[in-house]
C-alpha positions in Angstrom: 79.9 24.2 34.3 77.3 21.0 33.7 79.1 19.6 31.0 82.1 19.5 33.6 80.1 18.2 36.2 78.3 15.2 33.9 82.1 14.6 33.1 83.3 14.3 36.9 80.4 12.2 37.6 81.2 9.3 35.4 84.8 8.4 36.5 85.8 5.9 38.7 85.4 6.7 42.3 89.0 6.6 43.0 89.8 8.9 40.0 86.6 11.1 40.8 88.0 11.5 44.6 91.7 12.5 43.4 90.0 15.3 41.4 87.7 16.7 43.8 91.0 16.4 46.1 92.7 18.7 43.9 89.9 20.6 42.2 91.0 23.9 42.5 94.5 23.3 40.9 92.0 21.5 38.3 90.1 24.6 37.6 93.3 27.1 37.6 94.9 25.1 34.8 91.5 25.3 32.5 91.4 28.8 32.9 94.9 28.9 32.2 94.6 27.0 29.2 92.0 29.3 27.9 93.9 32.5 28.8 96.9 31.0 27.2 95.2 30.4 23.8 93.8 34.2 24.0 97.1 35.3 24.7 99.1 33.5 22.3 96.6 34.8 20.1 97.0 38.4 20.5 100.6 37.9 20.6 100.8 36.8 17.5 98.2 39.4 16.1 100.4 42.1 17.4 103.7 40.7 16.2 102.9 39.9 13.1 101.6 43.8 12.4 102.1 46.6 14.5 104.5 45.6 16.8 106.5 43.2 14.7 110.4 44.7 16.0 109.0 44.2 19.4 108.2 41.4 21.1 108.5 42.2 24.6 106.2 45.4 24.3 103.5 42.6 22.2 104.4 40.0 24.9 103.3 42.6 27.9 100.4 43.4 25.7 98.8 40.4 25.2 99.9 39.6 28.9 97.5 42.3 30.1 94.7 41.5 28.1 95.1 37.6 28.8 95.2 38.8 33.0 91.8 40.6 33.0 90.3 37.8 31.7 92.5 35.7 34.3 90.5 37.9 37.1 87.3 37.1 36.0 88.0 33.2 35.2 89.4 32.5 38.5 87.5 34.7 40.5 84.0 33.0 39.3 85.6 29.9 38.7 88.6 28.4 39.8 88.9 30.1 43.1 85.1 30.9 43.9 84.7 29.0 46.8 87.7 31.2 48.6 86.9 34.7 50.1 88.7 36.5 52.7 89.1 39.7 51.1 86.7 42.6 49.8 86.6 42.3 46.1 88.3 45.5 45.6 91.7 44.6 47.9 91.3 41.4 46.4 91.0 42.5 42.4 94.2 44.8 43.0 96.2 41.8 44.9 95.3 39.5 41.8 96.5 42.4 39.5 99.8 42.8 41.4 100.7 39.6 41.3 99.5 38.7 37.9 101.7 41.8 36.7 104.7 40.1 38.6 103.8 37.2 36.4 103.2 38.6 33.0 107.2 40.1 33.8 108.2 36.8 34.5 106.6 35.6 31.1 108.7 38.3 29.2 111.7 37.8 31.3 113.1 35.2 28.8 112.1 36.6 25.7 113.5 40.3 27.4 117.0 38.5 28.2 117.3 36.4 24.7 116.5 39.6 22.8 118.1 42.3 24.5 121.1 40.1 25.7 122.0 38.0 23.6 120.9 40.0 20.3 119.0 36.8 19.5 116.0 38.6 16.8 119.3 39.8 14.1 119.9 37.5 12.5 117.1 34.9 12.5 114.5 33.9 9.6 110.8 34.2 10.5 110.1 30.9 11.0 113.0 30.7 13.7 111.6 33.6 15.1 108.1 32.2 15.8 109.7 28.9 16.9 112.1 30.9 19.6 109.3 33.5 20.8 107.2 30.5 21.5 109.4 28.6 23.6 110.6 31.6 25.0 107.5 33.8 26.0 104.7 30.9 26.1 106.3 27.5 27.4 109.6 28.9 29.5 107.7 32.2 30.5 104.3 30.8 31.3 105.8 28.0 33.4 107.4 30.4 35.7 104.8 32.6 35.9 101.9 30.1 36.7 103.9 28.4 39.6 104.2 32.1 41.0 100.6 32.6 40.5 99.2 29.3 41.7 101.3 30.1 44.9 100.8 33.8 45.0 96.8 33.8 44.7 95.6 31.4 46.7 98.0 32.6 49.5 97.5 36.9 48.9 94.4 37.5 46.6 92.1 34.9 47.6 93.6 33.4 51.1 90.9 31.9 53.1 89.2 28.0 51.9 85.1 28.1 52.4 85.1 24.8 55.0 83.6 21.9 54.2 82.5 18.8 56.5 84.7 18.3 59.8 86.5 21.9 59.1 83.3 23.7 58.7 82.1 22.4 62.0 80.0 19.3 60.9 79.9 16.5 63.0 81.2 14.4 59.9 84.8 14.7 59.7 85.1 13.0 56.3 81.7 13.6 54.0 81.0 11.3 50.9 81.2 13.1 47.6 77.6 12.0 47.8 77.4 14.2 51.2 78.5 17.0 49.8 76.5 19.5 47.9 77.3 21.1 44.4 78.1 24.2 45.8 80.8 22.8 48.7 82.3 21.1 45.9 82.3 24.1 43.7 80.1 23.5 41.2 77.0 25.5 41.7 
């Protein structure tokens, strides 16, 4: 990602170093922005036609949909520079956990409609107000802590080393030092 890159490269050192600290937490929260727009998107598609009584069956839906792309996002993005499995154990790890997440992201829209009866006696508006808060902000905030957690310790386990980890004699490389691709860029 260039335009990324040009970005990165114009901050302040000290802001520039914090990033490239914490890159990969960086890149997991882009890709779930974008995957979080898709969903929402679907979501909404699906609720307000086919599946407009059920939420939980939409919310699962778009879930799905919004986790393949997930795979391929993080996988040749956010988490490219981590390896440690064959891309098969790894793709059904990411799928596992992602499908523990997308249950946690319609665990409280399951419990406020199922429970507590909340969708009877609502108006629309309400509706869309409460299944937001409900399946996207509450839901996604539990699942992407799982995730975060979950992937880079299960489905993509193992760091590429860089500088004094890898074995160079230079414990603690510049950001000048270090090429696009340890950084992740490439």
């Amino acid at each position: 990602m260039p335009f990324i890159d040009e970005l990165v490269a114009r901050l302040p050192e000290p802001v520039r170093r914090l990033l490239m600290q914490h890159h990969e937490l960086i890149k997991f929260g882009l890709v779930g922005g974008t995957t979080f727009v898709f969903d929402l998107a679907i979501f909404y598609l699906l609720t307000f036609t086919v599946l407009e009584s059920k939420p939980v069956v939409a919310r699962v839906i778009s879930g799905t949909f919004a986790t393949i792309l997930s795979y391929v996002l993080n996988r040749e993005w956010a988490f490219k520079n981590r390896g440690g499995r064959e891309r098969h154990h790894e793709a059904m790890l990411f799928f596992v956990i992602s499908g523990v997440g997308v249950i946690l992201a319609a665990a409280p829209l399951w419990v406020a409609n199922n429970v507590f009866d909340l969708r009877s006696n609502l108006t629309v508006t309400e509706l869309v107000v409460i299944d937001f808060v409900l399946g996207f902000l509450i839901g996604n905030l539990l699942q992407m802590a799982f995730r975060f957690w979950a992937l880079r310790k299960f489905a993509f386990p193992e760091e590429l080393l860089r500088g004094g980890d890898a074995g160079s004699t230079d414990l603690h490389p510049s950001l000048e030092e270090l090429t696009d691709e340890e950084l992740g860029h490439a």
